[in-house]
N, C-alpha and C positions, 0 to 999 in steps of 0.2 A: 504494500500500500504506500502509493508515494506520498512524500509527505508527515507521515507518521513518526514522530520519534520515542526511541525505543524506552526512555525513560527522562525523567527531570527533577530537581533538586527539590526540595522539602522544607519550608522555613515557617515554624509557630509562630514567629514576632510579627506576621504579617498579614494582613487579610490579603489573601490572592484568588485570581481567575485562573487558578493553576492547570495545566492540561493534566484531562483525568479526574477532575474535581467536580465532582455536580452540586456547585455553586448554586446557589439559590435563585432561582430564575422569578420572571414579571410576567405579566401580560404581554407579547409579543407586539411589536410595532403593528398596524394594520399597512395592508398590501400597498404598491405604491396608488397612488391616486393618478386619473387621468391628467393633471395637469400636472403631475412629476414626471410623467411619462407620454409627452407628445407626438414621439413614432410608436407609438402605439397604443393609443388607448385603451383602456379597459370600462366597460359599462357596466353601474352597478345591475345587480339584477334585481331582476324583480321580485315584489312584491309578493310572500304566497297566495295562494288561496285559500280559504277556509271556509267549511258550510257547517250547522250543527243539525244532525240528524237526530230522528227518534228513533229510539230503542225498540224491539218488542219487547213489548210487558210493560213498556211505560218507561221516563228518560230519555236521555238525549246522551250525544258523544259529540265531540268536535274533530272533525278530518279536515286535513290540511296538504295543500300541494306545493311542494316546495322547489323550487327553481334548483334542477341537474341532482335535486336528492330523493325525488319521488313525493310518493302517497305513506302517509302517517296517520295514526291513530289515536285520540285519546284512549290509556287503557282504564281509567277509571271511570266504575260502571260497568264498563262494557262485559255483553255475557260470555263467560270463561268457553262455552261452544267456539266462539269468534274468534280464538286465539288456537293458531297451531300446538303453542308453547306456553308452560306459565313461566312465570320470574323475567319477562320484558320492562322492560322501562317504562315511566309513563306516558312515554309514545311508542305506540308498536309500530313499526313500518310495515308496508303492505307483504312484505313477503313472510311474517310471518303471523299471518293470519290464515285461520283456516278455510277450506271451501267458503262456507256460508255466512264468513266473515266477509271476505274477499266481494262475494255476489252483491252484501249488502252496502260494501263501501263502494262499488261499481255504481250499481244504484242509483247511492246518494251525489255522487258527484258528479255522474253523466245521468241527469233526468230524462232528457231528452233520446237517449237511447234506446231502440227495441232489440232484444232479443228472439229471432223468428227460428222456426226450425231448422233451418239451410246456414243463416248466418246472424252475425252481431253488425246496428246498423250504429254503427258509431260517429257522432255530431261534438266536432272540435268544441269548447267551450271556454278555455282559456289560452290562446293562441299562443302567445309571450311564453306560457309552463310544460303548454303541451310539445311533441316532438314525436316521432315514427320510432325513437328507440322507446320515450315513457309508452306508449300503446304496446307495443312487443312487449316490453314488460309485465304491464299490468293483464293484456288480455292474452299471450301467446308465453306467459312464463318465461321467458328472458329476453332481454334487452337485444344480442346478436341475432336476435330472429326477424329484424328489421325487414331483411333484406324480401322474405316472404310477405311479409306487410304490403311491402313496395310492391312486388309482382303481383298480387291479389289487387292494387289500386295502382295501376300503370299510368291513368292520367294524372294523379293526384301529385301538386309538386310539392315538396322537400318544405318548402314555408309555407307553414299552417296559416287560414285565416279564420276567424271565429264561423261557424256552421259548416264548416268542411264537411264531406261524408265520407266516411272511411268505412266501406265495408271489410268486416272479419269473417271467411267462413268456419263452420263448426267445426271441421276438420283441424282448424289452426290452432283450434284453443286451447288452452294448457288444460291438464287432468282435471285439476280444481273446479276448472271451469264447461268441464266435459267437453273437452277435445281427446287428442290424440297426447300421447307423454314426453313430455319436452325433456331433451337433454338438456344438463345445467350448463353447458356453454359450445358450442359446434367445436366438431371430433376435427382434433388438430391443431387448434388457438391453443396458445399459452393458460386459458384459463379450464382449460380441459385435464392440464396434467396431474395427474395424482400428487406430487410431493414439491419441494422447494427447486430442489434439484434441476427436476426436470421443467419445471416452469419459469426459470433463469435462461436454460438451455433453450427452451423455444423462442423466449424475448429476445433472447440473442440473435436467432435465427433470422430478425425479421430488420436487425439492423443491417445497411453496409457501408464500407469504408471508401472516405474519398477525399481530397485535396481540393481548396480553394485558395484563393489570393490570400485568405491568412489565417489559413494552416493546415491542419487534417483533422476530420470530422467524422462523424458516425451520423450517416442519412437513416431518416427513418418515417414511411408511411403511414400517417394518422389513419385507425380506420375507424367507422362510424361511430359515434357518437361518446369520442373520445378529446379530453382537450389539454392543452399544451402541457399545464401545471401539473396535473395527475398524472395523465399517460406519457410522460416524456421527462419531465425533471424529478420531478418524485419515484417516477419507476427507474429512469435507466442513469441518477448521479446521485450523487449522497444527501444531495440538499434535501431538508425538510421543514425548518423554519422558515415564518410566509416570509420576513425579507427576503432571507436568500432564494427561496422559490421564484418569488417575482422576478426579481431582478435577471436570474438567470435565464427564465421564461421569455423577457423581454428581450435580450440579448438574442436566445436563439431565433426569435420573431426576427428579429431586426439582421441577422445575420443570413435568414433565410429566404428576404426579400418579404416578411408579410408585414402589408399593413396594416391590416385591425385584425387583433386577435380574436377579435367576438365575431368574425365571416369566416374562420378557415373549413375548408371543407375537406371531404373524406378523401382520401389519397395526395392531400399535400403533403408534401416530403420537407420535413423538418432538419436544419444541421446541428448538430449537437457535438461541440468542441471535444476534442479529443482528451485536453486535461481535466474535463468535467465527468467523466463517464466514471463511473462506479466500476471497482476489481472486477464482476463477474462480463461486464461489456467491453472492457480493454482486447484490442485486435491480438492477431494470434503474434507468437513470438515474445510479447511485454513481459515483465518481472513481475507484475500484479495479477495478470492470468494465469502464469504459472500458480504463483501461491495460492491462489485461490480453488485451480483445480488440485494442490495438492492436498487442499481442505477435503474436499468432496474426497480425493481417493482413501483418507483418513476415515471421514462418516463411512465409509462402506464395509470397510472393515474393521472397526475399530469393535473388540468384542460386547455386549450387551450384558449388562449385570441383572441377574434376576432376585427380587424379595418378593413377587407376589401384590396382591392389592393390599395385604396387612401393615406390609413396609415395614419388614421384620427386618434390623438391623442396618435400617438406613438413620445417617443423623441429619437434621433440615436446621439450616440456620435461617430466620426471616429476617427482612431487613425490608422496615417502613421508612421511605427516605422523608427527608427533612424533619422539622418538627421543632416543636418549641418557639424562639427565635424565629429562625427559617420557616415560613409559611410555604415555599416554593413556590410554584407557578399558581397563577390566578387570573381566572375568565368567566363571565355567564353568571359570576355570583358564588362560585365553588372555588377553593383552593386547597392545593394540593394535600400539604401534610395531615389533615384531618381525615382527610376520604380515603386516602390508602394507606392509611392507619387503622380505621375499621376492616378496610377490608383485610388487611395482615393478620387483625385480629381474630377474624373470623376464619382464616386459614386455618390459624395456628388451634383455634376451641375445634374444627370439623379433622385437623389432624389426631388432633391429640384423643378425641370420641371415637375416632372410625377407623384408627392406624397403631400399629406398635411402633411407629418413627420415635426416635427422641428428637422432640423439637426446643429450639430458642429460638430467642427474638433480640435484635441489640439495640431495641430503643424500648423503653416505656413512660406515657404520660403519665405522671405519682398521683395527681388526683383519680385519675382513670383506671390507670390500673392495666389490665391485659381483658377489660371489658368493652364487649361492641353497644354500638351506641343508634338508634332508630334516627333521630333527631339530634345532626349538628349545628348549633346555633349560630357559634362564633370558633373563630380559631384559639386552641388551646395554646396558653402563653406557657406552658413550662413541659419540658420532655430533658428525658438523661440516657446517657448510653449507657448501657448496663455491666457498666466494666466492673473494676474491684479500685475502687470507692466507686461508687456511680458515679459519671462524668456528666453535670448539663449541659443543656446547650442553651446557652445563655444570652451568649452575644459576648461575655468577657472574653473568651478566645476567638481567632478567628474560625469562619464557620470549616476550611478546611481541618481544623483537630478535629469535631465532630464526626467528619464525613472519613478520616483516616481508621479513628477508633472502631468503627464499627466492623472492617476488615481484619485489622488487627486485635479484637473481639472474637469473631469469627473462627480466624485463624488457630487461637487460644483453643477454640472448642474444639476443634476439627483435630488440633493436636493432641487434647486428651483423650478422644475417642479413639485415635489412631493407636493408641497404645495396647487395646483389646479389638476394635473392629477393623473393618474394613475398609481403607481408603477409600475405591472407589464407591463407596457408599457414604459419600457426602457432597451434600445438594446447596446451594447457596442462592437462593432469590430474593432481589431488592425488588420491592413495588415504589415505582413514581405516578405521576400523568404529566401528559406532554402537554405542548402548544406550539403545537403546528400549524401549518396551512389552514386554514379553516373547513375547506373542503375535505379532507383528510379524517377519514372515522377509524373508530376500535382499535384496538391490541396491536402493540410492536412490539417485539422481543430484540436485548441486543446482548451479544456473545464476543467473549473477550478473542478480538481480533488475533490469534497467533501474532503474527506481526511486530504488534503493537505491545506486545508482551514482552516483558525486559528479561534476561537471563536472572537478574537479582537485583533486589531491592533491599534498602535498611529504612525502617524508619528515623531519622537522627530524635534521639534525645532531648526534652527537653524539661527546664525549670516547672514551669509553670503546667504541668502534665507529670502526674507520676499516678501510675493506674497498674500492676498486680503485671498485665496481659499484655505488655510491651516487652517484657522477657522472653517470650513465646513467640506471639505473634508480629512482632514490628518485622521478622527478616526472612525475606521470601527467597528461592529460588528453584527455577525452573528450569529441564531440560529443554533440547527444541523438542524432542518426543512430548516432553508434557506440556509445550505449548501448543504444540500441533494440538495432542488430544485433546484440551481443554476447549477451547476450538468446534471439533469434530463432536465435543460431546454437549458441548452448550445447544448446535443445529439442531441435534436428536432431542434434545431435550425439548428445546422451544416449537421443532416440530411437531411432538407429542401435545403441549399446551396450547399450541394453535388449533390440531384438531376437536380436542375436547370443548375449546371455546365456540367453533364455529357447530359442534354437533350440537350445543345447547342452545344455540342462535344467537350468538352472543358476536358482534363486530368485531372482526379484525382489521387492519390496513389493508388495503386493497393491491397494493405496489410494492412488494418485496416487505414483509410484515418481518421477517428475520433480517439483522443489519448486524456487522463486526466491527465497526466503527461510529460514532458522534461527530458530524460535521455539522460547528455553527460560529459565526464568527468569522468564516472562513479558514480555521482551526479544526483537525482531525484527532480528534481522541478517543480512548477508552476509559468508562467510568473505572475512579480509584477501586471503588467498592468488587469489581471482579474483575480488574486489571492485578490487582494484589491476591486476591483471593486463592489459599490452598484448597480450596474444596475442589474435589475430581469433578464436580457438573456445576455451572455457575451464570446464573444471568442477570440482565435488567430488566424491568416488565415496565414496557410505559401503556398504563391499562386502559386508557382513555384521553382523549384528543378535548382537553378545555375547551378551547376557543371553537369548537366542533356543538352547537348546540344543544342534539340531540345526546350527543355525549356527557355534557356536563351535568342534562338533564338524568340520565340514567345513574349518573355517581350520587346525584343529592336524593336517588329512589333509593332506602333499605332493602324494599325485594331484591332489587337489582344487584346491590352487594354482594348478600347473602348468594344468591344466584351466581354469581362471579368466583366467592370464594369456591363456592361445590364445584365446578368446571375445572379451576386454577389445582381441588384435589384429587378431578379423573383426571388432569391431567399426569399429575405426578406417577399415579397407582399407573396410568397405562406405560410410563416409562421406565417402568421397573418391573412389568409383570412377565415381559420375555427375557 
């Protein structure tokens, strides 16, 4: 990974933006504005739509259309038949709602529609919201099935105007809707692939390489209903903060000849700077693709440790980031250290009920206790790492000693367990939430980049810190074999807790949801917390996208938690049962 340095100095006296340090973050800048950005403007969007239906049996719900994120639900009220799933947010998105959910939010939001034997006679209503991929969606079960929409209405063009007629035949409809059975994405596309792997390996596929007047690029064909930000900077460079998202989005607009990002259409060819490109899309021959495939030949064979669902003789160290002091990131009225700090907590009660794991945690709020909580009011002003004396976090140190100790904590544990168990049966996850791009939903996992892994670290010493577990845990060091594996094993890991989120219906990132690096600032890092970390399986969990509204909305839902933590513990049990 270019760029990357393999390690950096260590100073208590000082509050630093250290690389590696997950400093306490804000509310992220908002995107640039059209008039920061003259070769290319950007339009806000629009306005959603919202109707309030009535219930049967009495009630009402409010559905809501929201510009490039679909159809939403209020879940409260509404009857639990109407939900695929329970434990959603208190907005269900349309997909997971069940059949006779789905027919009655249809319904309500297209009045004017009939339903005939032969076909569905569908009448545009909100032009500005609607689009040929929302219709594929909502009436044909995914979005890439546009393209049959299109052929079933050959005169109909590409811009909606309000009363359009779109007819749908029976044939096209998804199950739900008694059609035929839609596949979750056409046999072939990247989003068809079973695993991470293979679904890099196909994005790949669809870049190629080429030289212009200044320099060498990775061309790449938008296809329907795909746009700059998501499908092209978020998926194929490391950028995820909306500064740097934008700004780079802009760049490649303005280096690709396009002028308004809000007109490009389906088969523009995007150029995407070659020093921008993310390890897994670097052209063949580079030092970043090698490393990267020699990750993957690591996941493939790297052997599999089995305990079963009991989680007999694995040790879990949790780590709820920030806290105290540090509120960490804040959007939408939620902030970080209190929400996934319940949710740690409620990990750690559904581990310790349902698993023989020995679990710890390296932070605890002293009024709170290691209790979850239905109703967060305000953010909690005091938390302490749970060293030997407990350490707060105060603000009297900088917030780097906090964020060290809790590795070096870890470490302590992982070394006493090592002395009767089994190394590779120690597991190490930090929970944050991010703030992202706005448009950007659910779960990213990130995995201490080999790379970016130092052969040995020391914590230095110092005054003002004297805590039991810097004897132990301040001095790390790592083969490249155990950098490689830590690596290879973090993939397998986050793969595992990916799938268990997405079978519960729970949002992941859309665009490469596993990452081996933090790029913000224009700065490449790996968090300290499993950059240092001895534990044989080790990652970051950013569980939820703030500045993402439906996101911030489901962190401030208790269901939703509680639902999160269960997922977060199939996930573990299925990574350890083979």
């Amino acid at each position: 990974m270019a760029g990357l340095k393999a390690g950096w100095r260590f100073a208590l006296a000082v509050p630093a933006a250290l690389a590696g340090c997950a400093a306490p973050t804000r509310a992220p800048a908002p995107p640039v504005s059209v008039a920061q950005a003259p070769r290319a403007p950007i339009a806000l969007a629009p306005a959603p739509a919202e109707v309030k239906a009535p219930l049967p049996g009495g009630g009402s719900a409010r559905i809501r259309l929201v510009f490039k994120q679909g159809v939403q639900v209020q879940t409260e009220g509404l009857p639990p038949a109407f939900l695929a799933r329970s434990g959603t947010g208190p907005w269900a998105p349309f997909q997971e709602l069940s059949a006779e959910g789905k027919r009655w939010v249809l319904g309500a939001l297209f009045p004017r529609d009939t339903w005939d034997p032969e076909q569905v006679r569908h009448r545009v209503r909100w032009p500005q919201l609607e689009s040929v991929w929302l219709m594929a969606s909502l009436f044909l079960g995914h979005g890439q099935r546009y393209d049959r929409l299109q052929a079933a209405n050959p005169s109909n063009p590409d811009k909606l105007q309000a009363g359009d007629l779109w007819l749908i035949p029976v044939v096209m409809l998804s199950a739900d809707l008694g059609g035929e059975v839609p596949a979750p994405a056409q046999a072939g596309t990247p989003e068809a692939q079973p695993n991470d792997e293979a679904r890099i390996a196909a994005y790949r596929e669809l870049l190629q390489f080429g030289q212009d007047r200044e320099g060498k690029f990775a061309a790449y064909h938008l296809r329907k209903g795909e746009a700059l930000y998501s499908s092209v900077v978020m998926r194929y460079t490391d950028q995820v903060d909306p500064q740097g998202v934008n700004d780079l989005a802009l760049e490649i607009a303005r280096r690709s000849g396009i002028a308004d990002v809000r007109g490009i259409q389906p088969g523009q060819v995007v150029k995407i700077p070659l020093e921008d490109l993310a390890s897994p899309f670097q052209p063949e021959g580079t030092v970043a693709l090698a490393e990267e495939r020699e990750v993957r030949a690591e996941v493939r064979r790297i052997p599999r440790v089995a305990a079963g669902a009991r989680l007999k003789g694995i040790r879990i160290v949790l780590d709820a980031g920030h806290g105290g002091i540090d509120r960490g990131a804040a959007a939408n009225g939620v902030w970080e250290s209190d929400y996934v700090y319940d949710i740690t907590m409620r990990v750690r009660r559904l581990l310790e009920q349902g698993t023989q794991a020995a679990v710890s945690c390296t932070i605890q709020y002293p009024g709170l206790g290691f209790r979850t909580r239905d109703r967060i009011k305000a953010p909690t002003s005091q938390a302490e790492i749970l060293t030997t004396p407990p350490f707060p976090n105060d603000g009297e140190s900088p917030i780097a000693v906090s964020v060290h100790l809790r590795w070096v904590l870890a470490n302590h544990l992982f070394a006493v367990f090592d002395r009767a168990g089994d190394p590779r049966k120690t597991l190490f996850i930090s929970f944050h939430a991010d703030s992202l791009y706005p448009t950007a939903r659910g779960t990213m996992v990130y995995v201490p980049g080999a790379v970016g892994v130092p052969a040995s670290f020391a914590l230095p010493a110092a005054r003002t810190v004297r805590v039991q577990e810097l004897g132990v845990g301040s001095r790390v060091r790592f083969s490249p074999k155990e950098r490689l594996q830590g690596e290879a094993r973090g993939r397998l890991f986050a793969e595992s807790l990916l799938k268990a989120l997405q079978k519960e219906g729970i949002p992941t990132h859309e665009n490469r949801p596993i990452r081996n690096v933090v790029l913000r600032g224009g700065k490449s890092f790996i968090p300290a917390v499993i950059r240092y970390s001895t534990a044989a399986t080790k990652v970051l969990m950013e569980v939820l996208n703030l500045t993402n509204r439906e996101d911030a909305a489901n962190l401030q839902d208790p269901a939703f938690r509680e639902h999160y933590a269960q997922a977060v513990v199939k996930g573990i049990q299925a990574y350890y049962r083979n």
